[in-house]
Structures are given as C-alpha cells and as structure tokens.
MARKE-475157 format. One line per 8 residues: number of its first residue (from 1); for each residue x, y, z of C-alpha. Coordinates in nm, 3 decimals, decimal comma. Layout:
N
NUM> X:Y:Z  ...
END
This chain:
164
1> 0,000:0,000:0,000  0,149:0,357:-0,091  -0,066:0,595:0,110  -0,006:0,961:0,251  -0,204:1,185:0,470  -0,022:1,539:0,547  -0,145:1,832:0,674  0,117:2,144:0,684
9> 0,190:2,523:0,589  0,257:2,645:0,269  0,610:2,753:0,232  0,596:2,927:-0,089  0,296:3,027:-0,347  0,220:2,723:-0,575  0,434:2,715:-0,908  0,181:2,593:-1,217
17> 0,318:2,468:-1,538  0,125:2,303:-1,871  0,122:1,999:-2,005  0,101:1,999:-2,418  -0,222:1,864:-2,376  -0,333:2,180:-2,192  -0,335:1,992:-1,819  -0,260:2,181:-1,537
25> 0,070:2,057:-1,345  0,095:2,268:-0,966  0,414:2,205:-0,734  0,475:2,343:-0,370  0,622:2,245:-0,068  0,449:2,234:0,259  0,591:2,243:0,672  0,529:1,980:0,883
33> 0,655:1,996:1,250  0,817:1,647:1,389  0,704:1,537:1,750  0,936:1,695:1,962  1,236:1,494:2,091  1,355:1,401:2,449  1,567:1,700:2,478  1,290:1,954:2,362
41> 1,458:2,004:2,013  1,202:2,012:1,671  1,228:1,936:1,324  1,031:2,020:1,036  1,003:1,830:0,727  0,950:2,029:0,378  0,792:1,753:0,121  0,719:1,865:-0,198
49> 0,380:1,824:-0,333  0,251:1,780:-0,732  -0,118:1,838:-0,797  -0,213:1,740:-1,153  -0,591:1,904:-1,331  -0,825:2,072:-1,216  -0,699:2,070:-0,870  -0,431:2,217:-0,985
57> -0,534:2,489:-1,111  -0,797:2,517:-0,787  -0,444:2,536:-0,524  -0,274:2,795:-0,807  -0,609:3,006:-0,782  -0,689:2,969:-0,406  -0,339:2,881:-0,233  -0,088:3,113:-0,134
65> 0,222:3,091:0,134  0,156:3,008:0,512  -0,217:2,896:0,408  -0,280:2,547:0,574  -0,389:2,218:0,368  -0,466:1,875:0,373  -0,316:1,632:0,152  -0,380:1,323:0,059
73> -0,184:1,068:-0,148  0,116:0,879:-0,290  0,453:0,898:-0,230  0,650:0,833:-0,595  1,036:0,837:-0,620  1,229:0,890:-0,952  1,604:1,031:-1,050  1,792:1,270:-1,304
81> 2,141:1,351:-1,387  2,259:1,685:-1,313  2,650:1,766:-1,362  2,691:1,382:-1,445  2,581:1,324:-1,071  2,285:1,081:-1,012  1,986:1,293:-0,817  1,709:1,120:-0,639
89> 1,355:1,243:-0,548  1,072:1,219:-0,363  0,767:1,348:-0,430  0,413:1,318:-0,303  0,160:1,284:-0,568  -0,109:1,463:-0,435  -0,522:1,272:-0,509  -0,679:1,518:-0,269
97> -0,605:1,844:-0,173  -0,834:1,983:0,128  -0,810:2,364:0,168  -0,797:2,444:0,557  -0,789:2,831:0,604  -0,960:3,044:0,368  -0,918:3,374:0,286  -0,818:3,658:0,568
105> -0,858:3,362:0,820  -0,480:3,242:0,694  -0,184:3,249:0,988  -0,499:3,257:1,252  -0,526:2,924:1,463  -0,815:2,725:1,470  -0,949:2,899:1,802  -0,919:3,234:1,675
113> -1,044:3,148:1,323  -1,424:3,258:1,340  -1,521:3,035:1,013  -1,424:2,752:1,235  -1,658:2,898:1,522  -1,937:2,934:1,324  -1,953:2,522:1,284  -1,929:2,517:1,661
121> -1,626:2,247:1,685  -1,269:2,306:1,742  -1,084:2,014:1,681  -0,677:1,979:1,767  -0,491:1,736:1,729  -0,225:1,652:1,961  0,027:1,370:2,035  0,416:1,238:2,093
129> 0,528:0,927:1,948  0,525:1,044:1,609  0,344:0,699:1,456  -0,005:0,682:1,300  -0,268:0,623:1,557  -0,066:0,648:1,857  -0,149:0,931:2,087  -0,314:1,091:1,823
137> -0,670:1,215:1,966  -0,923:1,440:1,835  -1,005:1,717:2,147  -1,366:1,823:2,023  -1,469:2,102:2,232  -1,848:2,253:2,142  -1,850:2,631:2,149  -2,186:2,710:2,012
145> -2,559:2,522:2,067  -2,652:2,266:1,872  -2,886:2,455:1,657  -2,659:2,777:1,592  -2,433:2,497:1,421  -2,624:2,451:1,137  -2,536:2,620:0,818  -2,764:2,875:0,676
153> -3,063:2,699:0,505  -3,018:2,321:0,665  -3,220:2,185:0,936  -3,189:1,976:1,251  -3,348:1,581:1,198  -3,531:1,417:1,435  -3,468:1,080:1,571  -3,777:0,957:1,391
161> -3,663:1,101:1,088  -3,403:0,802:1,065  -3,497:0,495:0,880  -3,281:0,249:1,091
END
C-alpha cells in the first residue's frame, strides 16, 4: 500500500506549469513539525507536493504561502542527472487536496479562526510518538448550541426522521 495523509503550511505560493495537452501541473512544498524529541529540540520536514488538473489549477487560484492544507496521497520516487551526478527524489503525488484556512482567516489558529466557530467544533490534534494512531486524539470542544451549528438553510433531523 502507498498511502499519505499530510497536513502542513505552505512555504511558498504554488508554481503551475502546462502539459502539451493543456493539463494543469501545480508544485509546492508544505511544513510539517516532527514530534518533539527528548531533549525539547524540533524538526520540520519540507515535502514537496505535485497536484495534476483541475486541482491544480484550484491550489494555483486559491493557495498562497503560510495557508494550511490537507493532503492526501502517494509517495513516488524517480532520478535525473545533473553535472553527471545521479539525483534522487521524492515526491508526493497529491489525489486530494483539502483547503484548511480560507481567505483573511490564513496564519490565525483554529481557536481564533471565526469560520471555524461558526460550525461550533474546534478540533486539535495533539500527540508524541510520532506513529499513525498512537497518541493521536481528536479534542472536540463545542462552542456554540446545537442549533446555531447549522449552516444557513439546513435543518436539525429528528430521531424519527431516521430509517434504521
């Protein structure tokens, strides 16, 4: 299986090129902070990520540096000469691309971030070890009443609404 989830920063506006076939081709890197270490130090990882099509031209449009995303997809190696010097890569390949902060809400955390308040849930994301599904737990905190959660024009269901 050849899977990645990664959810980072922006370190630099996407770059968009063209195939001949007129698809869209958009590379960027993104910053993703390592668990911490015994002795306190941090690392951050820079991947680079390749969007092909529409979605592509969606994070060239909508993305810019320091906005957070969600990406989903598969790692893919490859190699090139450069100064008669073999050059590996790695690249994600991204499937999904979920934009995170929109708009004048970039740079602001999740707390701050009032489109987040307006769904009423605050979710963070906190843990150690560094490995998928260890200490990783959603902290869902409810800031709002149920009701004032809905989006404009959707209604609540009732229990005997549900067929099952």
């Amino acid at each position: 299986m050849n899977s990645v989830a990664l959810i980072g920063r922006l370190t630099r506006d996407p770059e968009v090129r063209w195939t001949q076939d007129q698809m869209a081709i958009a590379s960027f890197s993104i910053a993703i902070d390592r668990p911490p270490r015994k002795d306190g130090t941090k690392d951050t990882d820079f991947p680079r990520i390749t969007v092909f099509g529409r979605q592509a031209e969606n994070c060239e449009k909508y993305l810019k540096k320091g906005r957070l995303v969600g990406i989903t997809g598969r790692i893919q190696t490859g190699s090139y000469e450069k100064d008669g010097v073999k050059v590996y890569t790695t690249d994600v390949v991204a499937d999904r691309v979920e934009f995170l902060e929109w708009g004048e809400n970039a740079q602001h955390t999740r707390s701050e971030s009032p489109q987040h308040a307006s769904y009423g849930q605050q979710v963070n994301y906190s843990g150690g070890s560094g490995q998928p599904g260890k200490d990783v737990q959603p902290n869902v905190q409810q800031e709002m009443p149920a009701q004032e959660q809905m989006p404009m024009g959707f209604e609540a269901i009732k229990d005997d609404d549900i067929p099952f």
